[in-house]
Biopython code that builds the backbone (N, CA, C, O; Angstrom):
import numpy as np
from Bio.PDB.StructureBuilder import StructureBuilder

atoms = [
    (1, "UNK", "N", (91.027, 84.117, 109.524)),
    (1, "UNK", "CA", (90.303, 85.377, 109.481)),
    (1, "UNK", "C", (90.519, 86.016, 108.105)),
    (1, "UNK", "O", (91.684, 86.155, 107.733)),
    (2, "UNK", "N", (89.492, 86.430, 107.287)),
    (2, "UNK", "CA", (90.000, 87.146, 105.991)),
    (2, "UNK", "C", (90.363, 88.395, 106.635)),
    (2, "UNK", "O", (90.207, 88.961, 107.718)),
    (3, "UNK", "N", (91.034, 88.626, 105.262)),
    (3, "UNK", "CA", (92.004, 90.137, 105.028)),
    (3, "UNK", "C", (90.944, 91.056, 105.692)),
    (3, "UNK", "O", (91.014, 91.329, 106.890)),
    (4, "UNK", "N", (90.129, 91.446, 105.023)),
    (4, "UNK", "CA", (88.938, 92.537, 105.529)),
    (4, "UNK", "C", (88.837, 92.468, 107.091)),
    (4, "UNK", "O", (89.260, 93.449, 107.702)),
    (5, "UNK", "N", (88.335, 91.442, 107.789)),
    (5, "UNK", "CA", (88.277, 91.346, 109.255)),
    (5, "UNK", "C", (89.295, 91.602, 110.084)),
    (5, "UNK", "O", (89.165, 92.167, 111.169)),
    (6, "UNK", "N", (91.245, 90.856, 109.206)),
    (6, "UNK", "CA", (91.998, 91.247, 110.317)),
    (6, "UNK", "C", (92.442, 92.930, 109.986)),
    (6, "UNK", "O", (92.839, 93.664, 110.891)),
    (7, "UNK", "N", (92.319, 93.342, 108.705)),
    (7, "UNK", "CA", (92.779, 94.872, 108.702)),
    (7, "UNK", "C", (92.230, 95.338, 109.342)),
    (7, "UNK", "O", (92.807, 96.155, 110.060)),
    (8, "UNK", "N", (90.861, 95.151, 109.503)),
    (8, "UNK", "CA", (89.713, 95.990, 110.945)),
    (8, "UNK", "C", (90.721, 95.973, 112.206)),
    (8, "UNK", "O", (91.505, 96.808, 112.656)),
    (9, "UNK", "N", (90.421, 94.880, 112.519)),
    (9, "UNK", "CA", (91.520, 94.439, 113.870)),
    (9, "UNK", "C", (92.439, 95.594, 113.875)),
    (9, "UNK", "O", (92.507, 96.654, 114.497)),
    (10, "UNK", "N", (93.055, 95.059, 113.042)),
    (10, "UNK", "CA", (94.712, 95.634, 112.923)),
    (10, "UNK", "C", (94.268, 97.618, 113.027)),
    (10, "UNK", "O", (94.413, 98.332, 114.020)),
    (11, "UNK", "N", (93.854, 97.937, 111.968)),
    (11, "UNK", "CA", (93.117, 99.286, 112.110)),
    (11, "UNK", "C", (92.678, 99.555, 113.344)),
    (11, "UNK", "O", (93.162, 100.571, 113.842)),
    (12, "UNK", "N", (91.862, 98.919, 114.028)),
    (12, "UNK", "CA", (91.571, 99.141, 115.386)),
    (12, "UNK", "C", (92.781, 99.574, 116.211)),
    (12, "UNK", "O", (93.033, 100.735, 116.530)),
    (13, "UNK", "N", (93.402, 98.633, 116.473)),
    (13, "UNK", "CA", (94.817, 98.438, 117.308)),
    (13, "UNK", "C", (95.654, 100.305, 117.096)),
    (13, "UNK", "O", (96.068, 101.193, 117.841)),
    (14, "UNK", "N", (95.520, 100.065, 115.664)),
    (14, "UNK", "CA", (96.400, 101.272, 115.417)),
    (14, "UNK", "C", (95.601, 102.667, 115.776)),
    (14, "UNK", "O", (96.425, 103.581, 115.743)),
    (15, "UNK", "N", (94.556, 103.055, 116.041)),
    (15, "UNK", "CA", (93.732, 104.038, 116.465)),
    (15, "UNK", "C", (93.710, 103.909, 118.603)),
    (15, "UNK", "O", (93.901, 104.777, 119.454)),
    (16, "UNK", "N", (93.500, 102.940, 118.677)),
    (16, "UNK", "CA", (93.933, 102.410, 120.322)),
    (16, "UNK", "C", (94.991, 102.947, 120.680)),
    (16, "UNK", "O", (95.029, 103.928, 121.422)),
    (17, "UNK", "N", (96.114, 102.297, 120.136)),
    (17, "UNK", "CA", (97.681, 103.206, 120.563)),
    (17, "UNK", "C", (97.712, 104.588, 120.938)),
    (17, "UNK", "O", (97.781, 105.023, 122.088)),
    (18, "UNK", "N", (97.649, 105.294, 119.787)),
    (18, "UNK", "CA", (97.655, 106.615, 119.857)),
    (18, "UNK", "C", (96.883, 107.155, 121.223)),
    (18, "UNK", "O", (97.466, 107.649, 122.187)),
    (19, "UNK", "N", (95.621, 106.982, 121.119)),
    (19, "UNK", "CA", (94.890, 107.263, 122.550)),
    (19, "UNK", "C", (95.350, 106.936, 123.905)),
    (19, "UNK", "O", (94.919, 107.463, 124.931)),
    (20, "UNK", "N", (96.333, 105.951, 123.832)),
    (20, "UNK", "CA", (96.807, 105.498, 124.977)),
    (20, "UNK", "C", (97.873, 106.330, 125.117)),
    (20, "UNK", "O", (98.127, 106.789, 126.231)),
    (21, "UNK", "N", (98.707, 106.667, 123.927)),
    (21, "UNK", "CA", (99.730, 107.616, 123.646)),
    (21, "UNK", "C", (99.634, 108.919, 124.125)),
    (21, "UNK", "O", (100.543, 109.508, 124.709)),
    (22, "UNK", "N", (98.230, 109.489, 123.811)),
    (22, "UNK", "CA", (98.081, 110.782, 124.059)),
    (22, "UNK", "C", (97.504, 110.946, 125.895)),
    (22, "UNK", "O", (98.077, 111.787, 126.588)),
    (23, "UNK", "N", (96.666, 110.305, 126.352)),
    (23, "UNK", "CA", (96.413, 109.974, 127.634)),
    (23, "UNK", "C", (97.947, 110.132, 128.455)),
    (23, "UNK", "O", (98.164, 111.104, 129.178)),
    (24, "UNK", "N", (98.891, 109.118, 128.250)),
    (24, "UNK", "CA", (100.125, 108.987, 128.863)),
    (24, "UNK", "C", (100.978, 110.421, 128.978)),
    (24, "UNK", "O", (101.519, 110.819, 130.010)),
    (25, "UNK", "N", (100.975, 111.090, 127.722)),
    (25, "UNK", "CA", (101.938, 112.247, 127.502)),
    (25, "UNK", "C", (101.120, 113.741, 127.947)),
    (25, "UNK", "O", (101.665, 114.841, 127.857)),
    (26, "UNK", "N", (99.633, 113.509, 128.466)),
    (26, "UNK", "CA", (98.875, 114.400, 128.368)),
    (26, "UNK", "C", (99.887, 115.684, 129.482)),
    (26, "UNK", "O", (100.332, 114.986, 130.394)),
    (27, "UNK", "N", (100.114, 116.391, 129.591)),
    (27, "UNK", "CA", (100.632, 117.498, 130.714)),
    (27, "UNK", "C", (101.852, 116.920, 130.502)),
    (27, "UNK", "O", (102.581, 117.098, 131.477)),
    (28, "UNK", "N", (102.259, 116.430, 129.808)),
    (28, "UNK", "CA", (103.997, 116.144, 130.456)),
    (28, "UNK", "C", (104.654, 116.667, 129.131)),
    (28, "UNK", "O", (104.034, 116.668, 128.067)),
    (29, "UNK", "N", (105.991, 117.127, 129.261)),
    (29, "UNK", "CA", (106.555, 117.936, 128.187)),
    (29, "UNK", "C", (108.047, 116.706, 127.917)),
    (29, "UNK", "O", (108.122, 115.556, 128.350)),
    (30, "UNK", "N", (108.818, 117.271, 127.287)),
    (30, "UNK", "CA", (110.003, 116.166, 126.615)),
    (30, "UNK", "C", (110.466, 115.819, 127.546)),
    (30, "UNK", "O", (110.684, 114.639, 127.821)),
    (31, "UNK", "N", (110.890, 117.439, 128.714)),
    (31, "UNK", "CA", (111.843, 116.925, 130.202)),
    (31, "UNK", "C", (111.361, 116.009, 130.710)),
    (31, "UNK", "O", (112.067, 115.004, 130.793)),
    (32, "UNK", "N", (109.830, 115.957, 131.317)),
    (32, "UNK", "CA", (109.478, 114.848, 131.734)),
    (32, "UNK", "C", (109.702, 113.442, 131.169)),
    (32, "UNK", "O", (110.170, 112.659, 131.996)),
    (33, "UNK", "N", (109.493, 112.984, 130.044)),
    (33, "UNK", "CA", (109.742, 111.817, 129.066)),
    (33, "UNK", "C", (111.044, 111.336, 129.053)),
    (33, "UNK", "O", (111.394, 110.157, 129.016)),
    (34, "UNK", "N", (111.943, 112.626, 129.095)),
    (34, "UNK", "CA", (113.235, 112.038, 129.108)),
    (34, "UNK", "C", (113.530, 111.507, 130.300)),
    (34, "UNK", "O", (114.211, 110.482, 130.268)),
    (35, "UNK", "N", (113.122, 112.030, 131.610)),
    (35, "UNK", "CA", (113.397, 111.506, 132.888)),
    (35, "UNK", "C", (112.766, 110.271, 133.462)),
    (35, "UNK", "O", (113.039, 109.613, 134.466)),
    (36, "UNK", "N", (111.596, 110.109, 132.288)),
    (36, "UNK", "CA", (110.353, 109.222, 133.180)),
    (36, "UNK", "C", (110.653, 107.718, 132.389)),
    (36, "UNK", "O", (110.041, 107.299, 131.405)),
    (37, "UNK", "N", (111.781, 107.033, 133.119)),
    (37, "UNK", "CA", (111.846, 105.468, 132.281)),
    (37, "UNK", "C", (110.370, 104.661, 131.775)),
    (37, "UNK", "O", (110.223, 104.064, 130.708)),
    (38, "UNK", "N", (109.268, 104.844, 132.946)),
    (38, "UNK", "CA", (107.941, 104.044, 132.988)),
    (38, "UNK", "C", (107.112, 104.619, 131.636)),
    (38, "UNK", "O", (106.500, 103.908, 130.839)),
    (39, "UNK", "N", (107.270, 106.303, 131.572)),
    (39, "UNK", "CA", (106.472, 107.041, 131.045)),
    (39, "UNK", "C", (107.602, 106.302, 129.262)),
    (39, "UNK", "O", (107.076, 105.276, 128.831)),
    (40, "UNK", "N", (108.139, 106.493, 128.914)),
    (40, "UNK", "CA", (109.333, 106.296, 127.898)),
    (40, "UNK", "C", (109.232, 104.568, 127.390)),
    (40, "UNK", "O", (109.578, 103.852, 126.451)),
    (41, "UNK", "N", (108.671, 104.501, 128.421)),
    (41, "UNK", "CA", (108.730, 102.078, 128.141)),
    (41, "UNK", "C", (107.371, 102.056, 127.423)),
    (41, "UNK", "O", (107.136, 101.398, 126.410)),
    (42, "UNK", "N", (106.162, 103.173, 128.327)),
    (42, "UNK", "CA", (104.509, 102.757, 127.787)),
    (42, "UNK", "C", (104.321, 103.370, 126.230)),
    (42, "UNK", "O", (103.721, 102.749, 125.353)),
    (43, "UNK", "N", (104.974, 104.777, 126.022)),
    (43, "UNK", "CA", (104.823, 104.990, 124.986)),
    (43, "UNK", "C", (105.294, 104.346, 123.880)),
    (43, "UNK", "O", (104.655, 104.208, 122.837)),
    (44, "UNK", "N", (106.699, 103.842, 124.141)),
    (44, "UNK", "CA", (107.346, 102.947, 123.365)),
    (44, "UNK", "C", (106.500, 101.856, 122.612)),
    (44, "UNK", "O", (106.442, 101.555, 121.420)),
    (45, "UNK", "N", (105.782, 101.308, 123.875)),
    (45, "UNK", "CA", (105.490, 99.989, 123.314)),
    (45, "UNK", "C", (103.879, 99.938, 122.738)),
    (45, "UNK", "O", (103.328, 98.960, 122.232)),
    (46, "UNK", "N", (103.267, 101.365, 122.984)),
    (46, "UNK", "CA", (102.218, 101.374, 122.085)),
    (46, "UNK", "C", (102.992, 102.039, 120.545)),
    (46, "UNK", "O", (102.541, 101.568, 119.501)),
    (47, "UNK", "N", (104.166, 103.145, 120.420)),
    (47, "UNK", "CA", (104.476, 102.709, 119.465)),
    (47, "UNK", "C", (105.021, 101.569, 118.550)),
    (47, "UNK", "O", (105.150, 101.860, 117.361)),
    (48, "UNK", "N", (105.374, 100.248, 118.967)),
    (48, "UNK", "CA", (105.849, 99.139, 118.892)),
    (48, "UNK", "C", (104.147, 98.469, 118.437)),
    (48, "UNK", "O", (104.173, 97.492, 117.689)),
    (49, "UNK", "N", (102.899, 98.933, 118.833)),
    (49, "UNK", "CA", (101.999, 97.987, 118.788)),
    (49, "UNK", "C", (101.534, 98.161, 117.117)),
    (49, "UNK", "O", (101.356, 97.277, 116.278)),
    (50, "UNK", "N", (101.394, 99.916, 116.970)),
    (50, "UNK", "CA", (100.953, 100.688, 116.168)),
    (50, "UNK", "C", (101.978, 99.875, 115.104)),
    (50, "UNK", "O", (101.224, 99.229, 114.375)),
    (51, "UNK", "N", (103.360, 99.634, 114.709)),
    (51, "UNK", "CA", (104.543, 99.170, 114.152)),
    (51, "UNK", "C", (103.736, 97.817, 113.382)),
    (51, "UNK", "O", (103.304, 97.680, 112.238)),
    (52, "UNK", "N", (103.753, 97.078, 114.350)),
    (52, "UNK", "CA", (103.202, 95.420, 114.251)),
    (52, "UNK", "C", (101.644, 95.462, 113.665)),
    (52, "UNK", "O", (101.165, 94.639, 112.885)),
    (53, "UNK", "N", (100.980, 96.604, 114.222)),
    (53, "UNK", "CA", (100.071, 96.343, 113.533)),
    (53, "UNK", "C", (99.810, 96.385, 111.886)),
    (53, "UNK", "O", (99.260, 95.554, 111.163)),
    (54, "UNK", "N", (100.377, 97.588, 111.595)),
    (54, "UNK", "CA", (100.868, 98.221, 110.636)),
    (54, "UNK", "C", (101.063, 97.134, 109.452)),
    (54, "UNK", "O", (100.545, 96.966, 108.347)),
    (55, "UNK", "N", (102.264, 96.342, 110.369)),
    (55, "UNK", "CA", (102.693, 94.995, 109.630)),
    (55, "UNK", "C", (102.083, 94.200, 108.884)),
    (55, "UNK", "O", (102.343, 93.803, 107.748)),
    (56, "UNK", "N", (100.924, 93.895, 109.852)),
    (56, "UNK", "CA", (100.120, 92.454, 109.308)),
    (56, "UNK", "C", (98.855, 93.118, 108.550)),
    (56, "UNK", "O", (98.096, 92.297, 108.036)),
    (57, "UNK", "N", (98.561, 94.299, 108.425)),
    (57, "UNK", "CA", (97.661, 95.275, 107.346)),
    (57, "UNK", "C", (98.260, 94.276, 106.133)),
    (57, "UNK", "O", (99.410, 94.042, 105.761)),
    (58, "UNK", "N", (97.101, 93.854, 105.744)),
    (58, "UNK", "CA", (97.640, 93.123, 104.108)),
    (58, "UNK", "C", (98.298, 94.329, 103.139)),
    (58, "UNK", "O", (98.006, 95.523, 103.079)),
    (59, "UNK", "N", (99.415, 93.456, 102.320)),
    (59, "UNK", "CA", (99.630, 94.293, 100.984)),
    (59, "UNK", "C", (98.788, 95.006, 100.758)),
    (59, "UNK", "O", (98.732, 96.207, 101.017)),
    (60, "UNK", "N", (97.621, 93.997, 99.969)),
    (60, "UNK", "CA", (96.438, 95.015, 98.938)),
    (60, "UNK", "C", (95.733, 96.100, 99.887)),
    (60, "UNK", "O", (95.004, 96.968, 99.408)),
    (61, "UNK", "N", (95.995, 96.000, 101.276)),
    (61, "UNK", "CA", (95.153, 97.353, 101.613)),
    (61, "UNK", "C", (96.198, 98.439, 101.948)),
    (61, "UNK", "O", (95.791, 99.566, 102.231)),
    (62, "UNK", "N", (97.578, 98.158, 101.932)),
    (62, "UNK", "CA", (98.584, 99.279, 102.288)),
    (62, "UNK", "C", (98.780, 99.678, 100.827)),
    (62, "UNK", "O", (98.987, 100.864, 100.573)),
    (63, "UNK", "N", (98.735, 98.869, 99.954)),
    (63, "UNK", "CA", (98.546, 99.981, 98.301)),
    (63, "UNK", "C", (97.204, 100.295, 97.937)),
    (63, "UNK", "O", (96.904, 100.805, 96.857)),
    (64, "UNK", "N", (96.679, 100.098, 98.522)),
    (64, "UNK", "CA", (95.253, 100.763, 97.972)),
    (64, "UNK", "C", (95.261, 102.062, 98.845)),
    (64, "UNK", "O", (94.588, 102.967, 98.350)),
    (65, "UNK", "N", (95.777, 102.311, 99.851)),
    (65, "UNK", "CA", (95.588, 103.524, 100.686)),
    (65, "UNK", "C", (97.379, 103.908, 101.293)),
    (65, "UNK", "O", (97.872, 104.055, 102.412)),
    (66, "UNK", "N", (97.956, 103.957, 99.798)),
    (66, "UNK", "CA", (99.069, 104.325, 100.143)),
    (66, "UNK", "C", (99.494, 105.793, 100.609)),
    (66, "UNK", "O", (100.653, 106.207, 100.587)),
    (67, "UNK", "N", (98.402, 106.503, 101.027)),
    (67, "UNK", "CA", (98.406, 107.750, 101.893)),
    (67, "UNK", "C", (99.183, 107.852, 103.067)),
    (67, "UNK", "O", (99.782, 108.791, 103.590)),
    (68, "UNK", "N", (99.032, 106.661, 103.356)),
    (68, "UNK", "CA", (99.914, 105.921, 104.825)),
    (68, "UNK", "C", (100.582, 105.865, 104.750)),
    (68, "UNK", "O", (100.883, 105.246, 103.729)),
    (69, "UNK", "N", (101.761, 106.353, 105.591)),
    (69, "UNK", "CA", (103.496, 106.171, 105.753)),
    (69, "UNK", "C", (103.758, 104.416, 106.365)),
    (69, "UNK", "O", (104.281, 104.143, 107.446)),
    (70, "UNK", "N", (103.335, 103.592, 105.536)),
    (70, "UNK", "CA", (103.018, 102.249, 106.149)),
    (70, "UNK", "C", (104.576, 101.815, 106.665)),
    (70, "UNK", "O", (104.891, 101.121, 107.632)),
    (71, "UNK", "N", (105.563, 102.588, 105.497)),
    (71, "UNK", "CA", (107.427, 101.513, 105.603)),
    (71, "UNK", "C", (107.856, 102.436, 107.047)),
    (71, "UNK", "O", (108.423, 101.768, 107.912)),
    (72, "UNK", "N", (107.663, 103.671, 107.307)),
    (72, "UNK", "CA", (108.119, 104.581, 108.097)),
    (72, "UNK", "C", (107.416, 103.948, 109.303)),
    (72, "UNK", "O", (108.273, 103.557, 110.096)),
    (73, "UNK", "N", (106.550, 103.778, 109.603)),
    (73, "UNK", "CA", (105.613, 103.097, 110.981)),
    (73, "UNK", "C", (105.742, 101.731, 111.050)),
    (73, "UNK", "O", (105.087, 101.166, 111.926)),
    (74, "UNK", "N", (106.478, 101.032, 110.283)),
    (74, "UNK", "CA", (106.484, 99.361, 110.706)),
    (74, "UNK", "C", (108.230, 99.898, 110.687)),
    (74, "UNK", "O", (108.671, 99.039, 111.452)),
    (75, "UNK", "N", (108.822, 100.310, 110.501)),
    (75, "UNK", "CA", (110.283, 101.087, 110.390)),
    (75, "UNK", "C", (110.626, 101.062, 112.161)),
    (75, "UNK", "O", (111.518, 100.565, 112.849)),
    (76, "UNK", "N", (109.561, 101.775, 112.399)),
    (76, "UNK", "CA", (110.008, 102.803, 113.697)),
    (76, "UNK", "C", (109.623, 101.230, 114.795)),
    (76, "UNK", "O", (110.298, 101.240, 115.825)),
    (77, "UNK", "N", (108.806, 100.166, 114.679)),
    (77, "UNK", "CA", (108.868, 99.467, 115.604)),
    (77, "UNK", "C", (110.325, 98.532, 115.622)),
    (77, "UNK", "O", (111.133, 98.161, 116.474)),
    (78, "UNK", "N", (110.154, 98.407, 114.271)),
    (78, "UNK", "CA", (111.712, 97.397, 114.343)),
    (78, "UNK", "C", (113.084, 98.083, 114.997)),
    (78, "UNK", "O", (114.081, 97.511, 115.438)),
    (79, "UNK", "N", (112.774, 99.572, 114.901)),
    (79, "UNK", "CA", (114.501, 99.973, 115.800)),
    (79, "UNK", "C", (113.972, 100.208, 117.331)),
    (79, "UNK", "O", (114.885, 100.203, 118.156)),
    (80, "UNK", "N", (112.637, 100.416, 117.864)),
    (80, "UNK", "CA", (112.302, 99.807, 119.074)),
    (80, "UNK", "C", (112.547, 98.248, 119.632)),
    (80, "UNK", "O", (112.871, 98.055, 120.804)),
    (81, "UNK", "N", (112.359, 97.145, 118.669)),
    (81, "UNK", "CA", (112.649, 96.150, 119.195)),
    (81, "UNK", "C", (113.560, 95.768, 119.137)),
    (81, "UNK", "O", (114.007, 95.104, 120.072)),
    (82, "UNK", "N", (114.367, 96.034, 117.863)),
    (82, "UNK", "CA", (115.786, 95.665, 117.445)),
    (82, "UNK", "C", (116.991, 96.267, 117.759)),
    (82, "UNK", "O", (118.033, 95.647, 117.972)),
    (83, "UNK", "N", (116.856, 97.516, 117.791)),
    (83, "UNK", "CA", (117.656, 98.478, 117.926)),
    (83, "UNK", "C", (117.436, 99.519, 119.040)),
    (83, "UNK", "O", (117.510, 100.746, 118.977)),
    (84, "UNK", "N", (117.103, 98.590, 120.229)),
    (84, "UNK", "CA", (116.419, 99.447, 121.348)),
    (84, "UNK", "C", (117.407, 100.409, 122.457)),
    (84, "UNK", "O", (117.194, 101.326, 123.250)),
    (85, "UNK", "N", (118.843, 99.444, 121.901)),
    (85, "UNK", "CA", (120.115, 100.949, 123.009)),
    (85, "UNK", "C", (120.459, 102.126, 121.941)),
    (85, "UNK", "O", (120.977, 103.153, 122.380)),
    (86, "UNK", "N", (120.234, 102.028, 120.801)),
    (86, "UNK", "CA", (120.039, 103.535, 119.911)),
    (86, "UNK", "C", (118.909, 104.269, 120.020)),
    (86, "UNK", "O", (118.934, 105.360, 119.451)),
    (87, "UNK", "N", (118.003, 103.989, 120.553)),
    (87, "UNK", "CA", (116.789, 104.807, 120.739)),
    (87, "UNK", "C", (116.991, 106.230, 121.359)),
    (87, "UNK", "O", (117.238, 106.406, 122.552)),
    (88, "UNK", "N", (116.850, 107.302, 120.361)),
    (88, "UNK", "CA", (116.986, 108.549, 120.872)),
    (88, "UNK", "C", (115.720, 109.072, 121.290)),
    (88, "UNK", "O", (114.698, 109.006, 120.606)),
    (89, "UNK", "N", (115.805, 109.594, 122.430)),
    (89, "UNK", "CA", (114.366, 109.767, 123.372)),
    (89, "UNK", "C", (113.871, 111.163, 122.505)),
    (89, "UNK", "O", (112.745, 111.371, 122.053)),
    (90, "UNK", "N", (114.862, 111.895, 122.433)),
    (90, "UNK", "CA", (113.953, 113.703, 121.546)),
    (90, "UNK", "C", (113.189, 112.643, 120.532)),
    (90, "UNK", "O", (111.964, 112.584, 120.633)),
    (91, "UNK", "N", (113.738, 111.950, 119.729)),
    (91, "UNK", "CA", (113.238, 111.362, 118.246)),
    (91, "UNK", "C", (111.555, 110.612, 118.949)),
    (91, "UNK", "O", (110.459, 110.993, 118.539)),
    (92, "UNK", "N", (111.705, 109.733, 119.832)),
    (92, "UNK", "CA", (110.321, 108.964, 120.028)),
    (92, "UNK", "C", (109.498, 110.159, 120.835)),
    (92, "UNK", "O", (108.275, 110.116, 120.699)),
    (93, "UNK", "N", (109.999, 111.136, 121.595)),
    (93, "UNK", "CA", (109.090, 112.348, 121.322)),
    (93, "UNK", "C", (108.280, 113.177, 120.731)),
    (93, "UNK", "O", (107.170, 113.650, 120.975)),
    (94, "UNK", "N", (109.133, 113.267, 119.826)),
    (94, "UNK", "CA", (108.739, 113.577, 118.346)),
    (94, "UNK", "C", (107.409, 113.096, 118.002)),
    (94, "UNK", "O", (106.290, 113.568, 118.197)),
    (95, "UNK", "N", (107.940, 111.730, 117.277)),
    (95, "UNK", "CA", (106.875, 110.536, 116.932)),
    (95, "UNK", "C", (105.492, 110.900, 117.978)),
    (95, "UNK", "O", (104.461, 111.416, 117.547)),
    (96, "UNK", "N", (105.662, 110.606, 119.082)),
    (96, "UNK", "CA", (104.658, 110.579, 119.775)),
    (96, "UNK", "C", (103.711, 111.853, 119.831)),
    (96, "UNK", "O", (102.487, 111.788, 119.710)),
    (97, "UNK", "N", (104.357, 112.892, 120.008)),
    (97, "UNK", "CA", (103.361, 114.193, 119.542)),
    (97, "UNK", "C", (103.139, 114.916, 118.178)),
    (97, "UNK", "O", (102.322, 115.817, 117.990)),
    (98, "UNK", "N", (104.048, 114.348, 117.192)),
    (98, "UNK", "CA", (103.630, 114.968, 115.993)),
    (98, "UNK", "C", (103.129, 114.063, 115.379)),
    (98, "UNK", "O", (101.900, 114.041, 115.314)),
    (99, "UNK", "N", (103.967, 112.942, 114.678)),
    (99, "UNK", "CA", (103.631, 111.565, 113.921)),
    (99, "UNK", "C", (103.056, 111.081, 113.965)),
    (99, "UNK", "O", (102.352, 110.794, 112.997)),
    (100, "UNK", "N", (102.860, 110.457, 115.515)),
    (100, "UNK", "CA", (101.485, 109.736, 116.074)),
    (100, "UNK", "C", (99.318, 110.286, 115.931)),
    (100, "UNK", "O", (98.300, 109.730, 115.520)),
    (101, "UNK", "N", (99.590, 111.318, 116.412)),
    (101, "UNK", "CA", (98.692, 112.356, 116.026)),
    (101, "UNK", "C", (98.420, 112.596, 114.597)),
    (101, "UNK", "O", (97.205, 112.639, 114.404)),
    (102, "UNK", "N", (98.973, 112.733, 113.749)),
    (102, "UNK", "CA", (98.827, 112.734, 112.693)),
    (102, "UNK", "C", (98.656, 111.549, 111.975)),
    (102, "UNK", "O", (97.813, 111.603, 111.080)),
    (103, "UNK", "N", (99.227, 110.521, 112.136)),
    (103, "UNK", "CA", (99.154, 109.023, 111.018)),
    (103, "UNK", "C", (97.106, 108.992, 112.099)),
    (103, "UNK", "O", (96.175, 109.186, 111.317)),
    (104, "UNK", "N", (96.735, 108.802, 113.423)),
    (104, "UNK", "CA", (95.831, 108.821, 113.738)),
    (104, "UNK", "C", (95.054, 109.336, 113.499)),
    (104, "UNK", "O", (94.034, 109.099, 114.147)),
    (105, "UNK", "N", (94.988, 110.491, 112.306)),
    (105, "UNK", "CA", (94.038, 111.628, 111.654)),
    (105, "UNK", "C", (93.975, 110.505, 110.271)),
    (105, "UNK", "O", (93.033, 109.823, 109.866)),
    (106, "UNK", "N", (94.654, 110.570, 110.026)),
    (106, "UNK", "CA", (94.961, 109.819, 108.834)),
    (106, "UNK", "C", (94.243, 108.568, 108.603)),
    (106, "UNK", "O", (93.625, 108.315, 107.568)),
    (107, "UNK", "N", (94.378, 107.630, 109.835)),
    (107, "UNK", "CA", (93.580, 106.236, 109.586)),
    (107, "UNK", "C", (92.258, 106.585, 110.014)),
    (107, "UNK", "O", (91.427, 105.732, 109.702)),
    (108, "UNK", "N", (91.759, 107.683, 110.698)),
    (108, "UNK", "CA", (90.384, 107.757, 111.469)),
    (108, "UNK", "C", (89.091, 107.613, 109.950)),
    (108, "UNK", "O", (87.890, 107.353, 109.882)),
    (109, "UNK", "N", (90.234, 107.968, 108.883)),
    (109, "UNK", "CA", (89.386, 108.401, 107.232)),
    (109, "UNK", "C", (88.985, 106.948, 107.556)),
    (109, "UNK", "O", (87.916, 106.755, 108.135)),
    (110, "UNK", "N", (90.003, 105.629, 107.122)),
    (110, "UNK", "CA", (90.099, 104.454, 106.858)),
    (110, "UNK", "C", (88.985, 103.748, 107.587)),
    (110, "UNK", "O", (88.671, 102.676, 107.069)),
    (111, "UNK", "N", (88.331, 104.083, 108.634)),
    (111, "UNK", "CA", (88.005, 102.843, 109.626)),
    (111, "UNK", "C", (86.760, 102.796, 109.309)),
    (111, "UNK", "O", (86.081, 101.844, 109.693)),
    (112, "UNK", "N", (86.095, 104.033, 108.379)),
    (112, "UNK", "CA", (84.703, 103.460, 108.188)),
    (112, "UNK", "C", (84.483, 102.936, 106.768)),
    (112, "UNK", "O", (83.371, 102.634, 106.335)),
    (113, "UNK", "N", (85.483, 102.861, 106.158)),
    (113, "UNK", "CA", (85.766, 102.098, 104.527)),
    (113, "UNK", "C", (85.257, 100.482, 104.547)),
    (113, "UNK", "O", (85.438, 99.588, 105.373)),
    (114, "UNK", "N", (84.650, 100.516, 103.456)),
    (114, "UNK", "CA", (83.999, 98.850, 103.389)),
    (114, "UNK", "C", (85.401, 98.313, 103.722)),
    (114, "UNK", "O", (85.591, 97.101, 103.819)),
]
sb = StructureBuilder()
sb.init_structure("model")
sb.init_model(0)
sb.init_chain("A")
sb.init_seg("    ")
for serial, (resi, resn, name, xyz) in enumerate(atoms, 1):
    if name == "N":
        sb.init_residue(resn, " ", resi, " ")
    sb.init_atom(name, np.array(xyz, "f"), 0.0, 1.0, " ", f" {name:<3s}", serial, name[0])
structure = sb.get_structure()
């Protein structure tokens, strides 16, 4: 697949997450998240998708649109997969209602770019 087709992909993926992100957390506040293992695993692992996707975004298009916190978002999947009994739940809270929301403002520019 050339670069152009899988960054689409990959771009795709990373706009998907978030929506799934925001759907999941819709009415529920931190207490809930912290209590809800199921609710805490789904968000996780669309942040984990958003991470990977992030990843395989070629070089030349993560410096051409280095607007993107590209090291901070492929960052945050590796201490989900790697480092998954340090995972502080306030912190992927966080991510999920501020970070997430925002890097998703951010790529929505990207997706109609040749």
């Amino acid at each position: 697949m050339p670069h152009e087709d899988g960054n689409r992909a990959y771009l795709y993926d990373m706009l998907e997450a978030p929506e799934r992100i925001a759907r999941f957390i819709s009415g529920k506040s931190g207490d809930d998240f912290e209590k809800d293992d199921l609710l805490r695993s789904a968000v996780e692992r669309q942040i984990e998708i958003i991470g990977e996707a992030a990843r395989r975004i070629s070089p030349e298009f993560r410096e051409l649109h280095s607007e993107i916190p590209w090291r901070p978002v492929i960052a945050q999947r590796h201490i989900l997969a790697h480092e998954y009994g340090e995972v502080q739940h306030d912190l992927i809270w966080r991510v999920a209602t501020i970070h997430v929301p925002a890097l998703r403002i951010q790529l929505i520019t990207l997706q109609n770019e040749p």
